[in-house]
VEXDREN-441117 format. One record per residue (C-alpha): x negated, y negated, z negated; residue number from 1. Coordinates in Angstrom, 2 decimals, padded with zeros to 5 digits. Example, Ala and Ser with C-alpha at 12.3 -4.5 7.8 and 13.67 -1.06 7.14 Angstrom:
BEGIN
@px -012.30; py 004.50; pz -007.80; resi 1
@px -013.67; py 001.06; pz -007.14; resi 2
***
This chain:
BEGIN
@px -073.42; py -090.79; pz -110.98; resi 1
@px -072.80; py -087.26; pz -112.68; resi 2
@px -076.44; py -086.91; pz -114.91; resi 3
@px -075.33; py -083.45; pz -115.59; resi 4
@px -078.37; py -081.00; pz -114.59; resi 5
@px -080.16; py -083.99; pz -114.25; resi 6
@px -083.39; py -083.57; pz -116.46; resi 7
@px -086.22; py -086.19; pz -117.47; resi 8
@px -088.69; py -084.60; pz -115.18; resi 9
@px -086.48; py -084.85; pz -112.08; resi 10
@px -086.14; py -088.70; pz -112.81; resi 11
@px -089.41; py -089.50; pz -113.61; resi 12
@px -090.94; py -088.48; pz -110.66; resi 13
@px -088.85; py -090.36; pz -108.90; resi 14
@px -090.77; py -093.51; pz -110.38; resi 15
@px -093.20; py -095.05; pz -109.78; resi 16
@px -095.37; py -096.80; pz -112.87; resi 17
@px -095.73; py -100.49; pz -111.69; resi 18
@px -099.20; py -102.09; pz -112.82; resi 19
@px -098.74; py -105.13; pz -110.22; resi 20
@px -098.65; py -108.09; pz -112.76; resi 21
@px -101.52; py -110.20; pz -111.57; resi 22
@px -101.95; py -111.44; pz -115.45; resi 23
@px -102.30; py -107.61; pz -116.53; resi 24
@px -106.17; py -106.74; pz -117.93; resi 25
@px -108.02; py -103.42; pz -116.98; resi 26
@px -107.12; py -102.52; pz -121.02; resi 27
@px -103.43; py -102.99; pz -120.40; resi 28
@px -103.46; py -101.13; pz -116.97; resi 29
@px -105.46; py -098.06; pz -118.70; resi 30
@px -102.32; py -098.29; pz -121.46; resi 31
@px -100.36; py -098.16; pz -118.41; resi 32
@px -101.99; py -094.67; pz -117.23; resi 33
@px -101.67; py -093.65; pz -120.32; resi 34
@px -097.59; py -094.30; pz -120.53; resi 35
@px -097.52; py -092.38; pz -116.83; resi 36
@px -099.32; py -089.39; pz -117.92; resi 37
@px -097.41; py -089.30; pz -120.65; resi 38
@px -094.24; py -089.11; pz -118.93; resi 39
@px -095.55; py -087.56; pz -116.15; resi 40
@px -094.30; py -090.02; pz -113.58; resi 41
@px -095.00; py -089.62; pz -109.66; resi 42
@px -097.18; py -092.17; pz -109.39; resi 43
@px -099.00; py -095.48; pz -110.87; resi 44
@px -099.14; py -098.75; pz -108.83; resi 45
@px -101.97; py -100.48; pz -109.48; resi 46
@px -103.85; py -103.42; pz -107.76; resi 47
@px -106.62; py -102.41; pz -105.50; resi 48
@px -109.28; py -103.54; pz -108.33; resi 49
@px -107.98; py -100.91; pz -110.79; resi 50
@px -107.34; py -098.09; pz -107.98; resi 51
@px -111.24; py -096.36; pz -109.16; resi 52
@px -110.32; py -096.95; pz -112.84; resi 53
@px -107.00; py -095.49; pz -113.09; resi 54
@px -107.81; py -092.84; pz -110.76; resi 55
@px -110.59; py -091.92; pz -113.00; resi 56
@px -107.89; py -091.90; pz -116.28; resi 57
@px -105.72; py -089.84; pz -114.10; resi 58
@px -108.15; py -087.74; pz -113.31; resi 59
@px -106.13; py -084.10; pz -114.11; resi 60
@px -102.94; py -085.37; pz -114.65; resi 61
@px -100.34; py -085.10; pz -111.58; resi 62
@px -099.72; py -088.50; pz -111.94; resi 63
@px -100.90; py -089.88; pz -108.33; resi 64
@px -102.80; py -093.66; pz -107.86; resi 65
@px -100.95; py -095.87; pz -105.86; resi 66
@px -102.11; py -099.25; pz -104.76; resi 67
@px -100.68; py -102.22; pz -102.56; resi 68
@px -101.93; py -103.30; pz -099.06; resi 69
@px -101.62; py -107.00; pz -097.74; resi 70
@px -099.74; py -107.85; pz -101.17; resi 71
@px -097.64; py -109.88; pz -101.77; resi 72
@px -097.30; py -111.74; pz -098.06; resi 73
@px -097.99; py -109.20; pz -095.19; resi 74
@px -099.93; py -112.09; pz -093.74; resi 75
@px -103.39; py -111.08; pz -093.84; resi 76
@px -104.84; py -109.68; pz -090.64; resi 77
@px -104.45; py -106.00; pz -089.72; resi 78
@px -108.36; py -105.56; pz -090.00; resi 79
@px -108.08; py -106.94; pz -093.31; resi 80
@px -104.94; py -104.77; pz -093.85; resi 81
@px -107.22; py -101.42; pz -092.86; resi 82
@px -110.34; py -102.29; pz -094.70; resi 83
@px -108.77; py -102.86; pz -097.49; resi 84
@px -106.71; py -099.08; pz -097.13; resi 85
@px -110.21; py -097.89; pz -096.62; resi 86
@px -111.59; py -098.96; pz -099.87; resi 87
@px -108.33; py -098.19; pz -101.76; resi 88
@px -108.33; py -094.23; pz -100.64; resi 89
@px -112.16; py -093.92; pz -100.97; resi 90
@px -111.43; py -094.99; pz -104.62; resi 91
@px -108.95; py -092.78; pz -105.13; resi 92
@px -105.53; py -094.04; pz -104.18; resi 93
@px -102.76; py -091.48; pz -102.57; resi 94
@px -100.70; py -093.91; pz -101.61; resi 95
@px -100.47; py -097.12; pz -099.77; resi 96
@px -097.76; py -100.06; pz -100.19; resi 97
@px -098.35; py -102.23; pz -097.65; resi 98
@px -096.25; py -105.25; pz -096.74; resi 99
@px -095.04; py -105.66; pz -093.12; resi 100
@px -096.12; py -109.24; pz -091.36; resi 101
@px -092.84; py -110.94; pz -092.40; resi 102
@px -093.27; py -113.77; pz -090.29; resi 103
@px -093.78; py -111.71; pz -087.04; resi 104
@px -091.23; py -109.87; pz -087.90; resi 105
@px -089.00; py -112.26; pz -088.07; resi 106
@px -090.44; py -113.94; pz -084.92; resi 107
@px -089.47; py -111.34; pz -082.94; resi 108
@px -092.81; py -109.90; pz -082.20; resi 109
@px -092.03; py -106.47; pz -082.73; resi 110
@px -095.16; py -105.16; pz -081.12; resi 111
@px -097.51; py -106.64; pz -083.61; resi 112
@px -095.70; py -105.45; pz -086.81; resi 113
@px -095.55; py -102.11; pz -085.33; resi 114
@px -099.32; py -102.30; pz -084.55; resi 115
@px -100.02; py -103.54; pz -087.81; resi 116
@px -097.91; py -100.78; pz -089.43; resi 117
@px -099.38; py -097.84; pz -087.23; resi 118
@px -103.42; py -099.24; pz -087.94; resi 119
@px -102.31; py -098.33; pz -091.71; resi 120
@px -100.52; py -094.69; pz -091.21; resi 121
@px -103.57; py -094.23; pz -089.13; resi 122
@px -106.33; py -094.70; pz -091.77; resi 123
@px -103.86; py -092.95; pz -094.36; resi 124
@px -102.90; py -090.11; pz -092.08; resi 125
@px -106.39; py -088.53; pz -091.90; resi 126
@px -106.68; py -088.93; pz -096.35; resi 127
@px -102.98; py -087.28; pz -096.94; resi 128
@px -101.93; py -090.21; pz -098.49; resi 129
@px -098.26; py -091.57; pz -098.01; resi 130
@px -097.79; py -095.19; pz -096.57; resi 131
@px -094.78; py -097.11; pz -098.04; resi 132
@px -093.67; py -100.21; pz -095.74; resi 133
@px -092.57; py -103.41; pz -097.90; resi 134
@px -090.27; py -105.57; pz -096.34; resi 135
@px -089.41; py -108.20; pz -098.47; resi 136
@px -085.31; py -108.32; pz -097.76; resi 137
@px -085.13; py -111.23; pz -100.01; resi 138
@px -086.34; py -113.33; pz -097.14; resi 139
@px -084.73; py -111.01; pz -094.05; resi 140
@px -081.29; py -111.00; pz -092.24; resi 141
@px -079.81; py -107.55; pz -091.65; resi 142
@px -080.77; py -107.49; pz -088.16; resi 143
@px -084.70; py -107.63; pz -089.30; resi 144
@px -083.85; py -105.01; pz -091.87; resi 145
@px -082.54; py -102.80; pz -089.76; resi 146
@px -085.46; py -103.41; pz -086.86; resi 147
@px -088.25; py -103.18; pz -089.59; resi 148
@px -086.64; py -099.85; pz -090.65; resi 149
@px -086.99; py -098.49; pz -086.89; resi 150
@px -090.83; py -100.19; pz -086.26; resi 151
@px -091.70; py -098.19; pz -089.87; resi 152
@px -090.09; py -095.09; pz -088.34; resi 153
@px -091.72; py -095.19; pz -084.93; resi 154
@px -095.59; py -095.87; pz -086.73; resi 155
@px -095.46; py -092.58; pz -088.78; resi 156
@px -094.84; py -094.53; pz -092.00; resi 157
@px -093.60; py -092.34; pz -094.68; resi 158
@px -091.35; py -094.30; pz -096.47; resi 159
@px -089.07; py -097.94; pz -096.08; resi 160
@px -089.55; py -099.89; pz -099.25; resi 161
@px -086.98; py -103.03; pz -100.14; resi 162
@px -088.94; py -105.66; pz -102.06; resi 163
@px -092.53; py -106.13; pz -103.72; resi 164
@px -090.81; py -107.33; pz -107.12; resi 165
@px -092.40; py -110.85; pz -106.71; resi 166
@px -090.10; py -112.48; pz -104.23; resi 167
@px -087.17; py -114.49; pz -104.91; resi 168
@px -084.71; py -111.00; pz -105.24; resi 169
@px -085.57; py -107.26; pz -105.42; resi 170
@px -084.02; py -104.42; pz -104.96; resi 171
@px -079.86; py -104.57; pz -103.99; resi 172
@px -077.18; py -101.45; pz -103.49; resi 173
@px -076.60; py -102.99; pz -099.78; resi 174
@px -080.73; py -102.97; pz -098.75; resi 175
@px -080.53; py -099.55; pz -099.85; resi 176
@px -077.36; py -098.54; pz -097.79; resi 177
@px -078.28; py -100.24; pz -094.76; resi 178
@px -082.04; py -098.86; pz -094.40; resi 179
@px -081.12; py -095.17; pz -095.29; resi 180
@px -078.71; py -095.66; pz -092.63; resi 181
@px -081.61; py -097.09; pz -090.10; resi 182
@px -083.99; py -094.20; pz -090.61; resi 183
@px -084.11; py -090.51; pz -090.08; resi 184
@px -084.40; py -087.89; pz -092.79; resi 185
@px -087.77; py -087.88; pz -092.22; resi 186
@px -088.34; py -091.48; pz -093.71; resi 187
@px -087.69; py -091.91; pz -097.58; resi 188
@px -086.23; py -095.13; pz -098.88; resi 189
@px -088.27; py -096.54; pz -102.04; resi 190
@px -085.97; py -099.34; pz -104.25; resi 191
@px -088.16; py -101.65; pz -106.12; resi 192
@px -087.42; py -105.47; pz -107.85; resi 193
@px -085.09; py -105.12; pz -110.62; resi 194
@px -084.47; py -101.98; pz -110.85; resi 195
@px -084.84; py -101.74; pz -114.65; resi 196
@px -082.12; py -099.79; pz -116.40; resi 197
@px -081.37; py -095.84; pz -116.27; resi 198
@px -077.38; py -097.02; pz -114.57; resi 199
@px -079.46; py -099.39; pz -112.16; resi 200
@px -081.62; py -095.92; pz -110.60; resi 201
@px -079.00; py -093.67; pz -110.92; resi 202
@px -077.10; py -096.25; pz -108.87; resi 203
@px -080.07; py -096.41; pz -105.84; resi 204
@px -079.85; py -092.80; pz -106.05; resi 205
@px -076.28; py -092.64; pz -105.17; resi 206
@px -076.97; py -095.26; pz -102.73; resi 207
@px -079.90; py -093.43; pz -100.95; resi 208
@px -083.15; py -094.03; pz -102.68; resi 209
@px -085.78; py -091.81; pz -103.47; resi 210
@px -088.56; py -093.51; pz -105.21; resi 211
@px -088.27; py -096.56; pz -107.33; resi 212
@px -091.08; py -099.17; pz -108.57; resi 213
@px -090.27; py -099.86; pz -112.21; resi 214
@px -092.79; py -101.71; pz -115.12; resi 215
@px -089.48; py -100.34; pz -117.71; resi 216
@px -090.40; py -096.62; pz -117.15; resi 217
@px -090.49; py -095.83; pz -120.79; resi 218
@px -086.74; py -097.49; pz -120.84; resi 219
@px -084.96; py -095.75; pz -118.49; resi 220
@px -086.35; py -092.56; pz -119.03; resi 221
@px -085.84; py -092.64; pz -122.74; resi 222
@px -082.19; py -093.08; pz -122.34; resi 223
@px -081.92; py -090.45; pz -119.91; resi 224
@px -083.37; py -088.21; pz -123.11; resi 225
@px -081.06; py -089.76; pz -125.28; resi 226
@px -078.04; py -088.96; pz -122.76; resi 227
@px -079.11; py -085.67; pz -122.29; resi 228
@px -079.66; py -084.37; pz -125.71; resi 229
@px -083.97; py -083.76; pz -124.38; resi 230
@px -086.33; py -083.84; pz -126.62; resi 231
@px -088.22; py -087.25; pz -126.60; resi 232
@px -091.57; py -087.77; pz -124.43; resi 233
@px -094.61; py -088.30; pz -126.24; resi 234
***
């Protein structure tokens, strides 16, 4: 992909600062903020313990909180799903990355991920806040991509998502293809899993993403500087 006019800024809000690690202290995801605000990245992803805290450090910053919903499985229950979306946006989060009920999904029961999907984008809706679907591809034939991307589309979800980053595979040029493809404009595809070198984005751009989960933010957009002659962040 051509970088030229291509500027840090435009990059980094394309990412989002993952904080998902389930080892990761409240010290280390404050450090975390920190490395977001300094780069000014679109959002922070944070687990639904930290959403007060690091909405509270980002406090001022246009660095949104993100947090995860029904993480990493999809299988809890859709009231669980909406409580916990509740607590999450009365704590501060903006947006919501839930994961789809894999197993019904690939069941066949289309209804019930759609129902689960649409009780989310309804709590969300009302807030403002943006509601990423996670599918999980690592464990889905094209067939369920392609039908996950159209029950997403149909709930009001604002965005398809590939992977959490903690199944078997992430992220791949193909998922990204094939669920641009299965969506309208009006649906955003988010790349996450592996996506961990400046090449590797630049690549999901070309290939249709939007919005990418990445823990090597500092990485990628330091060699983006470095390509483009920009003066370094921080």
């Amino acid at each position: 992909m051509d970088i030229t006019g291509l500027t840090v800024t435009d990059v980094a809000k394309m990412i989002d600062h993952s904080l998902l690690r389930p080892e990761l202290t409240l010290e280390e995801v404050l450090d975390g903020c920190a490395l977001a605000a300094r780069y000014d990245v679109a959002s922070v992803c944070v687990k639904p313990a930290d959403v007060a805290s690091a909405a509270k450090a980002l406090a001022g910053t246009s660095v949104l909180v993100g947090t995860v919903v029904g993480f990493p499985h999809g299988a809890t229950a859709t009231a669980t799903k909406t409580a916990e979306a509740r607590v999450a946006l009365d704590d501060g989060a903006r947006e919501l990355d839930m994961v789809l009920n894999i197993g019904r999904l690939l069941g066949g029961d289309d209804r019930a991920v759609a129902d689960d999907i649409g009780a989310v984008v309804e709590v969300a809706r009302p807030q403002g806040a943006l509601v990423k679907v996670i599918f999980e591809n690592a464990y889905l034939p094209d067939e369920a991509k392609i039908r996950a991307c159209r029950l997403t589309e149909d709930a009001g979800a604002d965005y398809v998502k590939t992977s959490t980053g903690f199944a078997p595979g992430g992220a791949t040029l193909d998922d990204v293809r094939l669920m641009r493809a299965s969506v309208s404009a009006r649906v955003k595809v988010k790349a996450a899993g592996g996506v961990r070198t400046l090449d590797a984005l630049l690549a999901m751009v070309e290939a249709g993403a939007v919005r990418f989960g990445a823990t090597a933010t500092a990485t990628i957009l330091d060699d983006l500087a470095a390509r483009t002659a920009a003066a370094p962040v921080g």
